[in-house]
PAKOL-586073 format. One record per residue (C-alpha): x, y, z; residue in one letter. Coordinates in steps of 0.001 Angstrom, whole numbers, padded with zeros to 6 digits, always signed. Example, Ala and Ser with C-alpha at 12.3 -4.5 7.8 and 13.67 -1.06 7.14 Angstrom:
REM PAKOL-586073
+012300-004500+007800A;+013670-001060+007140S;
END
This chain:
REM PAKOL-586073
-022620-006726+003123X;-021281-006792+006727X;-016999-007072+006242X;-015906-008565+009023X;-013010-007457+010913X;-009441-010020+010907X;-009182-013314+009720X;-010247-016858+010849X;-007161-019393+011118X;-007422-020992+007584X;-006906-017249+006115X;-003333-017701+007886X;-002717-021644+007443X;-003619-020642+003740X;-000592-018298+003618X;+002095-020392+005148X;+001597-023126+002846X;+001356-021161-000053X;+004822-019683+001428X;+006187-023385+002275X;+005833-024947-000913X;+007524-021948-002412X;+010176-021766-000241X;+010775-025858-001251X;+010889-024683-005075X;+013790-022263-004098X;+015777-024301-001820X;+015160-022130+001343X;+014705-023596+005162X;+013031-020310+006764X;+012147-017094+005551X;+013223-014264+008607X;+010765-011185+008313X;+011027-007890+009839X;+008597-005610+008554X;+005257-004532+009919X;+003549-006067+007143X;+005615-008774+006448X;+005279-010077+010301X;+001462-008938+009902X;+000514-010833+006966X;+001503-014303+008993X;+000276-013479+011797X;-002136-010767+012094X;-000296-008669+014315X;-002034-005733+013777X;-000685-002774+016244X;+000242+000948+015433X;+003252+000502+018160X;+005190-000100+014636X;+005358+003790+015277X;+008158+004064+017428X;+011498+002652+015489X;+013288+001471+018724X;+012744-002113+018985X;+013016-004677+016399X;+010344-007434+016089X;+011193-010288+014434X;+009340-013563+012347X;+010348-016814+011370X;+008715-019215+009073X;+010447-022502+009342X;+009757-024811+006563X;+007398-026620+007874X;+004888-025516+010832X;+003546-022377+011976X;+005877-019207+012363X;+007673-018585+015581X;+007695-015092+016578X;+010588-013791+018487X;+009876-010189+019581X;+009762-007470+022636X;+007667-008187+025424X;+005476-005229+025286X;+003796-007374+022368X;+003423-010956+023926X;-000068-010109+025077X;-001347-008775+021683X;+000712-011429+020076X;-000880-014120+022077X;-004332-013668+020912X;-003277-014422+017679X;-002984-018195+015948X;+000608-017813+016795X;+001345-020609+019841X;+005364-020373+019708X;+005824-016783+021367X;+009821-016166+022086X;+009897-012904+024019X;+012837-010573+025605X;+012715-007363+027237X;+013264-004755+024856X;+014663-001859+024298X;+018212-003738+025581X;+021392-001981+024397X;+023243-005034+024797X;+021252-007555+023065X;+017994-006198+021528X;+016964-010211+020915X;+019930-010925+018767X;+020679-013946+020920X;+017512-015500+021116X;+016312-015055+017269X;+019844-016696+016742X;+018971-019466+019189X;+015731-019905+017330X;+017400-020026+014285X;+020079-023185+015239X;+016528-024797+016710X;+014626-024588+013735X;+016860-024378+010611X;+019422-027399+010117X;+022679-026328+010171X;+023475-025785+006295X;+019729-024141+005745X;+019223-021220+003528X;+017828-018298+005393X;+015370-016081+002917X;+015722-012596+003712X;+013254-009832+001404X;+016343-008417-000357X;+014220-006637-003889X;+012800-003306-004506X;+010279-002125-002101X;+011742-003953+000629X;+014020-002973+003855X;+015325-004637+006713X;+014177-003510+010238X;+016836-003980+012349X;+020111-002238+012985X;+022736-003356+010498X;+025438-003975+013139X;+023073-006770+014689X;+022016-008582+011352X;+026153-008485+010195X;+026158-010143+014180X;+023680-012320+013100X;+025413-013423+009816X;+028230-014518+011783X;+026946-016306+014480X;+024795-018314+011712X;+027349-019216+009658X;+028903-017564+005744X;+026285-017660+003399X;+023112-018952+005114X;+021389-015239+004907X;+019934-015028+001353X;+017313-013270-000931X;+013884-014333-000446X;+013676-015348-004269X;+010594-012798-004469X;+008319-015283-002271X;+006602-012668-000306X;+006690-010258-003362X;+004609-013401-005092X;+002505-014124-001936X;+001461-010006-001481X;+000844-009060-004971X;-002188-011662-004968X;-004758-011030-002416X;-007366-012980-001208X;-010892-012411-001407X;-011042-011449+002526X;-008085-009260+001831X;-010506-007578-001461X;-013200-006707+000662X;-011006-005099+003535X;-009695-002627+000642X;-013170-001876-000897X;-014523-001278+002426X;-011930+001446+003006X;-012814+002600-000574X;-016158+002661+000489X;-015413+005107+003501X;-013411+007545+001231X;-016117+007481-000989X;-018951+008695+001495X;-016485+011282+002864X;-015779+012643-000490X;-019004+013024-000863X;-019176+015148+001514X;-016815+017962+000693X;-018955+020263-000289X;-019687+020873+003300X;-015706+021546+003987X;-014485+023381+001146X;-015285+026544-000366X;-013946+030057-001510X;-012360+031836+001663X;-011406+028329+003637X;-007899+027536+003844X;-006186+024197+002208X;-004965+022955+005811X;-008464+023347+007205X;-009805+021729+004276X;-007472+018806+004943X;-007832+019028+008801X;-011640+018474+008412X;-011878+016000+005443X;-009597+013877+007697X;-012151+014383+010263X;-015303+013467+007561X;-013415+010097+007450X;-013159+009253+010728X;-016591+009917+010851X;-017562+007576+008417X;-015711+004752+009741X;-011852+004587+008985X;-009489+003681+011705X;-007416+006191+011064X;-006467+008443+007930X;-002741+006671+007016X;-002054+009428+004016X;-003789+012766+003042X;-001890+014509-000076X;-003096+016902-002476X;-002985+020865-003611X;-005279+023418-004964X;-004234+026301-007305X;-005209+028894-009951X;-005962+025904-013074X;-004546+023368-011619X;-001699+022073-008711X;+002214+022204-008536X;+002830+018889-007366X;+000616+015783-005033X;+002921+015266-002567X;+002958+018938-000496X;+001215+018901+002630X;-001110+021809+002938X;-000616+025400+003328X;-002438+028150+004555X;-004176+029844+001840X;-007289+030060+001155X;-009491+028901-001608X;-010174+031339-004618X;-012732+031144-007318X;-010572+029566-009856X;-009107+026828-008077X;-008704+023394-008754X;-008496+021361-005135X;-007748+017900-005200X;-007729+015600-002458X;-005622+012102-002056X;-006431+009849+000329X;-005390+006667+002200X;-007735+005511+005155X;-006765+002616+006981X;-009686-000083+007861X;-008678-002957+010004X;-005213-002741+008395X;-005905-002254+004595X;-005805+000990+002784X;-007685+002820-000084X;-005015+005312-002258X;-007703+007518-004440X;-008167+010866-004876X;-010651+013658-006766X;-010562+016968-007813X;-013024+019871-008161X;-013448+023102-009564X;-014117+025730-006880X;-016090+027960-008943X;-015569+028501-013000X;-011942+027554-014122X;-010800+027744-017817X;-011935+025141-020190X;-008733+023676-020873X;-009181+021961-017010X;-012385+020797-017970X;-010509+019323-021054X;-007368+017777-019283X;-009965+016009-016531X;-011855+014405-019025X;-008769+013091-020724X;-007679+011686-017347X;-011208+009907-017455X;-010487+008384-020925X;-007400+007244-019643X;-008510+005831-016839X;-011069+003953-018888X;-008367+002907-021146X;-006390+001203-018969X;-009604-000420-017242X;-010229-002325-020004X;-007331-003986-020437X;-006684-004847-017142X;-007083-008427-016912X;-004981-011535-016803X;-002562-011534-019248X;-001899-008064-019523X;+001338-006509-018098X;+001819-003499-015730X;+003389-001692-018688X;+000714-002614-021014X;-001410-000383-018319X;+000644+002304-018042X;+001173+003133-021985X;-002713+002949-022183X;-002703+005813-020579X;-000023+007470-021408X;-000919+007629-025256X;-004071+009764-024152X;-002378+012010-021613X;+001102+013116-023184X;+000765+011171-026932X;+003057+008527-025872X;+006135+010585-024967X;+006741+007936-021705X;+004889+009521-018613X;+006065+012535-016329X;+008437+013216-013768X;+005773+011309-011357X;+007350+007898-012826X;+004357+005440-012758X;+001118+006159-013769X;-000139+003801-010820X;+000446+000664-008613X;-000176-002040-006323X;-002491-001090-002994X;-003572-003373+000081X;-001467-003571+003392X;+000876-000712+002210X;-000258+002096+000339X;+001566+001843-002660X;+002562-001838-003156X;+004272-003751-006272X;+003532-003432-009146X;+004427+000020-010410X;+002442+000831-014013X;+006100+001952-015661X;+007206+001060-019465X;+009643-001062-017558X;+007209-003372-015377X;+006430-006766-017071X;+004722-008131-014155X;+001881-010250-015481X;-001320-009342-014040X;-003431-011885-011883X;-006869-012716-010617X;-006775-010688-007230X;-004119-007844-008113X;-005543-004491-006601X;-003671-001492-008479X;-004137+002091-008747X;-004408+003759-011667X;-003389+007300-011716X;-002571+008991-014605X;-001289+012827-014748X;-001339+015289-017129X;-000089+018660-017156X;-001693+022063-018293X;+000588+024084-018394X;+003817+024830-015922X;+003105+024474-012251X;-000427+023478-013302X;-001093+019790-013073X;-003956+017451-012386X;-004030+013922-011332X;-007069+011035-011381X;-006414+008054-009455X;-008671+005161-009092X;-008319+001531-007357X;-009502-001621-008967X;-009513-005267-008925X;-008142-007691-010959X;-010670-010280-012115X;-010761-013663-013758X;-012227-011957-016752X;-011306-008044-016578X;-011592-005903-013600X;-014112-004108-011018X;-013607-000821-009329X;-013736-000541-005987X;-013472+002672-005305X;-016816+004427-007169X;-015759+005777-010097X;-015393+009467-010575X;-017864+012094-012551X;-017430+012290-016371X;-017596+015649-015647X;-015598+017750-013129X;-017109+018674-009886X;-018414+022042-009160X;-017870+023423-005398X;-020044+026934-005342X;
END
């Protein structure tokens, strides 16, 4: 099936009403958003200028209508060929007023004068602008009128669409035929960073935009850690490699990884990967509506440390689309109630012995009666590279 690439008007329309009745239920007149995703997921501003952290952009979603953008005007043009009509622009980078005046302007336009402000204010969220202009911006609006968000774009981003599901499990789909293909990259004598160089490369070639996240590790039985970036030292019969990826397709990500034997390795690997399968298939068959994030994660964590409450990793998964790792996180302490169109991870870790750890991570979809991978799952068994 042919995905294709952004999303027709109704895909946005959909969102802001979804957003506008909730912001009626919790009393709020606009929502301001900051955030490359936040400002994305209204609009479908998709632009890897987010790079450079020296202007602020800026989003707001009046009650009723479609959202007003107020941003630099090195982004009108891409702006313009969105659905967005109501395009405030100033030139940016200005050290005297970086569009403080004009989103405040907005603001006394489109907000009556006692209207609450949301503001994403929870975990996982941060505010992209410089502190000394949103306490300017707090005063010029008035005491009080800058508030949390009440978790509305948590709620709106946790649940994804079914254009948004096929976005993700094409990029799954593109880390899947490139790790297929390692075999051709790795092997005894090749170093980790070329391994990672050219399996960043083997993605590319099959189709990703660009490779947001490459993690991973290879050692004697097993890996210190997933989050090092590679090092050169070469393969050894021995090894277990394992690769984590995160390739970007028309502004959704994959987060998966898989390991492999690079020649014979002890049979206690053998035995830890398989356990990571079973857990893995544990908490697959619970996930469906109904079930909690921490229902997930203690599936798995009876089969890969007997219960004792996870590792030093924290989660034993989490929430995937726009942002790599999204909410929920799959922790004894998350009672978020899973939905019909939650993508997660699930990635549970064991460890062999000390400095010698392996991790399985999968993605999958939340159905209306269980769940569906969508990244392919991985061998029972654990790959072989000769």
């Amino acid at each position: 099936m042919t995905v294709q690439r952004g999303f027709p008007t109704s895909e946005y329309e959909a969102r802001v009403g979804k957003a506008q009745r909730l912001m009626a239920e919790a009393g709020l007149a606009a929502l301001l958003l900051t955030t490359e995703p936040e400002v994305r997921y209204f609009t479908g501003f998709l632009t890897r200028f987010w790079e450079s952290p020296t202007r602020p952009w800026f989003l707001i979603l009046p009650a009723a209508g479609r959202p007003v953008a107020v941003i630099p005007s090195i982004g009108a043009h891409l702006m313009g060929q969105s659905w967005i009509t109501d395009i405030r622009t100033w030139r940016s980078p200005d050290y005297g007023d970086d569009g403080l005046s004009l989103l405040t302007d907005a603001f006394k336009e489109l907000v009556p004068p006692s209207g609450k402000i949301g503001v994403p204010s929870a975990l996982e969220s941060h505010l992209r602008m410089p502190l000394s202009d949103y306490a300017r911006l707090q005063d010029a609006l008035g005491p009080e009128r800058l508030v949390a968000d009440k978790l509305i774009m948590r709620r709106l981003r946790s649940v994804k669409t079914d254009a948004e599901i096929s976005k993700i499990c094409h990029a799954c789909t593109i880390a899947d035929r490139s790790f297929a293909r390692v075999r051709d990259i790795a092997r005894t004598g090749v170093t980790l960073d070329e391994v990672f160089r050219r399996f960043q490369m083997l993605c590319l070639e099959e189709g990703a935009d660009w490779v947001g996240y490459l993690a991973g590790g290879a050692g004697p039985g097993g890996y210190g850690d997933v989050i090092t970036p590679a090092v050169s030292r070469e393969l050894a019969s021995g090894d277990v490699l394992m690769l984590d990826t995160g390739v970007v397709w028309d502004g959704y990500f994959c987060d998966f990884d898989r390991n492999y034997a690079v020649g014979s390795v002890p049979r206690d690997v053998d035995d830890a990967y398989a356990r990571l399968i079973e857990a893995t298939d544990a908490a697959f068959e619970i996930a469906r509506p109904g079930a909690t994030a921490a229902d997930l994660f203690h599936a798995m964590d009876r089969i890969v440390s007997g219960g004792e409450g996870g590792s030093d990793a924290g989660r034993l998964g989490h929430g995937l689309g726009m942002q790599l790792t999204e909410w929920p996180s799959l922790i004894p302490q998350d009672d978020t109630v899973l939905e019909p169109g939650m993508v997660l991870t699930l990635e549970p870790g064991i460890e062999i012995a000390p400095g010698q750890t392996l991790v399985h991570e999968e993605n999958i979809v939340v159905s209306g009666t269980g769940a569906e991978y969508l990244s392919a799952p991985a061998p029972r068994d654990l790959p072989r590279l000769m």
